[in-house]
N, C-alpha and C positions, 0 to 999 in steps of 0.2 A: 853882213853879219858873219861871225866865225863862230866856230864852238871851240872850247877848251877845254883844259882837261887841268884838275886841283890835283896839288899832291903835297903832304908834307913829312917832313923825317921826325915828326913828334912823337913819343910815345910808343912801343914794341908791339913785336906782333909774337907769340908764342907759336913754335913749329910742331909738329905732331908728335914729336917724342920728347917735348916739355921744354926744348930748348927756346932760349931768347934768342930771337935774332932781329939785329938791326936793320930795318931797312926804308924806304921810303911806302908809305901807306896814299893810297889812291883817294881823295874824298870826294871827288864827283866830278862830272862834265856840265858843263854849262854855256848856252851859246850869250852873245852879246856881241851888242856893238864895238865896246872896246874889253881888254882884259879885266877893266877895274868894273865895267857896267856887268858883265859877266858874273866875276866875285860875289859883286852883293846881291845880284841875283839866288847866286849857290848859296849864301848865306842865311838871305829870307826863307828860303824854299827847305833850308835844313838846320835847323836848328839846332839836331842835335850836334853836330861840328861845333858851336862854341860851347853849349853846354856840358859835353864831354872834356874841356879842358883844353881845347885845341887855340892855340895863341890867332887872329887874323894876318899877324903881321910872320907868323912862319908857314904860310900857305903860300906856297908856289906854285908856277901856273907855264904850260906851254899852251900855242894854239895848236888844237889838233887839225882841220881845216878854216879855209873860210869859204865865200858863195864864189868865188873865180875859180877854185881848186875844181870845186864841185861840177859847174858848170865846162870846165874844161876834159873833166874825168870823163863825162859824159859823152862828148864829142869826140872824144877816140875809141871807142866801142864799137 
């Protein structure tokens, strides 16, 4: 199992002195088996993501670990 991490460049984020600025916004982590098993987990679980206007298909995804990372981390301690 891995975890991952959503992100998409949809839609602005406003800076503290009113400016727009472009950038990519963070929508969630989510572990799975694969990246797609993942997704629709983040999906189910958050709602608000499509309801807000956000496209499925402009969510991008790296994995942030998986269970070898993990266990490996561990063992150089």
């Amino acid at each position: 199992m891995a975890q991952f991490i959503f992100y998409t460049d949809e839609g602005i984020t406003m800076a503290p002195n009113d400016e727009i600025v472009e950038n990519l916004q963070i929508l969630g982590f989510e572990f799975g088996n694969t990246e797609n098993e993942a997704k629709q987990i983040l999906l189910k679980e958050n709602a608000w993501i499509l309801q807000n206007g956000f496209h499925e298909d402009g969510i991008m995804c790296l994995k942030v670990m998986d269970s070898s990372y993990s266990e490996n981390s561990l063992n150089h301690k």
